[in-house]
N, C-alpha and C positions, 0 to 999 in steps of 0.2 A: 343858157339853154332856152329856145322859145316853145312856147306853146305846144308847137305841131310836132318837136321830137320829143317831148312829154308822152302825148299822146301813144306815138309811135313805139314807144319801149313798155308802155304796158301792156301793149296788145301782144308783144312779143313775149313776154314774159305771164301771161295768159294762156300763150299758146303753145309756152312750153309744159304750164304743167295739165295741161288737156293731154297732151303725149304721153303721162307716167300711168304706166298700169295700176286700175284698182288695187290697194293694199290697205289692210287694216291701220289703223293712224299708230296703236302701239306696236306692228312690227314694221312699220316704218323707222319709229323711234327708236327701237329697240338697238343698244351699240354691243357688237357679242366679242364674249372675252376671249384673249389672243389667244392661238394656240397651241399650247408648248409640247415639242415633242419627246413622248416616252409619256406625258401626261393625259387620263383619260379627261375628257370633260363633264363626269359625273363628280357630285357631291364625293367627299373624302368618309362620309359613314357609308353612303351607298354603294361606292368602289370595294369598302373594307366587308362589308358585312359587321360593321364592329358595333355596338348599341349596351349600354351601360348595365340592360341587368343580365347580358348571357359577358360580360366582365366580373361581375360576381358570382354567376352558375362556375364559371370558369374556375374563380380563385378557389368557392367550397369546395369544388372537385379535386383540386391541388390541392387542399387543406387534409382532404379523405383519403388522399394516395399516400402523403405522408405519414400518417398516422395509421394507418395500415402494413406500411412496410415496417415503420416502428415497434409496434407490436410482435411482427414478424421471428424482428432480429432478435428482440428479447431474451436474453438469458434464462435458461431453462432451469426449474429446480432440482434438478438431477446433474446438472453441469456445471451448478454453483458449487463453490469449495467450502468444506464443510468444517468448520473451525469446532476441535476438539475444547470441551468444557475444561476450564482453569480444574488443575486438581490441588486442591486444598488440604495440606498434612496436618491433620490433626494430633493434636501431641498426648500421650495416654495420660488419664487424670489421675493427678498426683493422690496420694494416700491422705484422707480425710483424718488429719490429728485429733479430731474433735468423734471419730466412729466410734466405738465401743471396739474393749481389745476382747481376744478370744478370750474364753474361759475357762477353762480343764477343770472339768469335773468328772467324779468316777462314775457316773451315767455318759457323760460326752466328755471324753479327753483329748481331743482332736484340737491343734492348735494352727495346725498347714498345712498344706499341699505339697507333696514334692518336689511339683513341678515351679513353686512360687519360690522355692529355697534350692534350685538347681547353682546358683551362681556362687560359687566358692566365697564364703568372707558375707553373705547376705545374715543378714539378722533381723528379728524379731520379736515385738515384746506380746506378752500375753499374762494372765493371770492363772493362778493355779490355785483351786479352793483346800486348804488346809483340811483332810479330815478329821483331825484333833480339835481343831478348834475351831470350822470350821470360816476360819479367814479367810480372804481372797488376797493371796501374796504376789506383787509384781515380781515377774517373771521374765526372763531374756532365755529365747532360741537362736545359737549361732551354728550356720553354715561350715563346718572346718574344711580347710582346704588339703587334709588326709582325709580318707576313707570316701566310702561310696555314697550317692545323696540318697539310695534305696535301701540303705543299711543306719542301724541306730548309731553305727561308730562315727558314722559323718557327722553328728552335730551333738554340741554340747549347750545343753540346758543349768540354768541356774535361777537360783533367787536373787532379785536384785540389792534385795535389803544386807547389808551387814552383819556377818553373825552376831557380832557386839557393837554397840556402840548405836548412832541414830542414823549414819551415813549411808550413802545409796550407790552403790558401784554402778560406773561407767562404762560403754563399746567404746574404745577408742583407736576409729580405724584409721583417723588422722595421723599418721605417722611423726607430724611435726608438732602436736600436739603433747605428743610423748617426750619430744624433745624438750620443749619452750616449757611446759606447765609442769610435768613429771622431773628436767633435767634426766630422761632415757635416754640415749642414745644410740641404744642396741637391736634396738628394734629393725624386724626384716617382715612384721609383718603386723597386723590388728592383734592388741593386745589389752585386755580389761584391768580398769585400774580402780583406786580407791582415794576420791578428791580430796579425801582428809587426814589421811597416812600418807598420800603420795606413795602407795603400793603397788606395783605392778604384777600383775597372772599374765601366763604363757596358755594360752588355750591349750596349745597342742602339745605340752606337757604334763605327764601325771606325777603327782606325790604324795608321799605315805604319810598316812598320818598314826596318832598311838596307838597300838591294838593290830597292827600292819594292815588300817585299808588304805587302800589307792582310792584318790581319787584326781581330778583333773584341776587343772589352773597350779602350776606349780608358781610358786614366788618369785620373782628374778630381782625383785626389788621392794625395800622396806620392811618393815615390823610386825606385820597382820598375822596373830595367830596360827590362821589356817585362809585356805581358799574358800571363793563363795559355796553357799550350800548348793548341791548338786538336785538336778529330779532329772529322775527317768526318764529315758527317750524309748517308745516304741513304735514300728510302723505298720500299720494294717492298711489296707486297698490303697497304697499310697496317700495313706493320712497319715502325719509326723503327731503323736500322742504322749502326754507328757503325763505319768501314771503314778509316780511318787517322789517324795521327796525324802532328802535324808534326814 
């Protein structure tokens, strides 16, 4: 290339860019991004409106709705099922062997209640003070299962002691205990015996003795004199009172 078309091509290229309209140099520069259609050409927060703390006003607000409806739905205490308290049977408490037995005395001769000796065959010990000598003699009250529990014929009273001897008559409502320890085996019902004669009483039989009295517990079995000593039964305001002895 010589000299002269040196020259020649920059004059040209001179006078082309004298041709281009005034423009700022950076939006000459400036190369703009393509543009995709369905896409705005605003920033992706500026399009959404979307900014990180109305993203958290958002979530509390979600947070407040559910805990609101929660509350709501809550079970009401009027709709809740009302579970009936466990009932717990208490068992009646058994007779204190260690209590004090009654005492029949002829100021207070009251030894039970009617209503405690309602059950045919129930028994009861108590003491009865001797007015001669003024002992206190153990004592057995039995329920019979003839006569009325509001009447004295219902129940036979006795001393538990022996008329002779040092032995201590027995209730013996064990029916196989009459069998096995007595060798009885006639028994149809509670019958009082004598652990040291092997004696058997019939409560609900009477027999005479010399001088013709009657009295209760006839013999059905062994040696023994006579029956245990009798006392007296009487009833006032349905109190069972035991008033004398033979």
């Amino acid at each position: 290339m010589t000299d002269s078309t040196m020259v020649e091509s920059k004059s040209q290229v001179k006078e082309s860019f004298s041709h281009m309209p005034n423009q700022p140099p950076d939006e000459r520069l400036r190369t703009d991004a393509p543009q995709i259609p369905g896409v705005s050409g605003q920033a992706p927060e500026e399009h959404l409106g979307f900014k990180p703390l109305r993203l958290v006003g958002f979530l509390a607000a979600l947070i407040l709705c559910l805990l609101a409806v929660r509350w709501l739905l809550r079970p009401k205490a009027a709709d809740m099922p009302v579970t009936p308290a466990a009932q717990i049977e208490v068992p009646a408490p058994a007779a204190d062997p260690s209590a004090p037995l009654p005492n029949a005395t002829e100021a207070q001769p009251s030894v039970a209640e009617v209503g405690e000796m309602a059950k045919p065959w129930s028994s009861k010990e108590f003491l009865f003070r001797n007015r001669l000598t003024g002992e206190n003699v153990p004592a057995l009250l039995i329920r019979l299962s003839s006569g009325s529990a509001t009447q004295p014929a219902g129940y036979w009273a006795f001393a538990l002691n022996t008329p002779f001897g040092n032995c201590r008559f027995e209730y013996l409502s064990d029916l196989s205990k009459l069998r096995n320890d007595y060798g009885y085996n006639a028994a149809k019902h509670p019958m009082v015996g004598n652990p040291c004669t092997r004696t058997v009483f019939d409560p609900l039989k009477l027999t005479s003795l010399p001088g013709s009295i009657w009295v209760r517990g006839s013999i059905e079995q062994g040696a023994d004199l006579r029956p245990p000593l009798g006392i007296e039964v009487e009833i006032q305001d349905k109190q069972i009172q035991a008033v004398r002895m033979e």
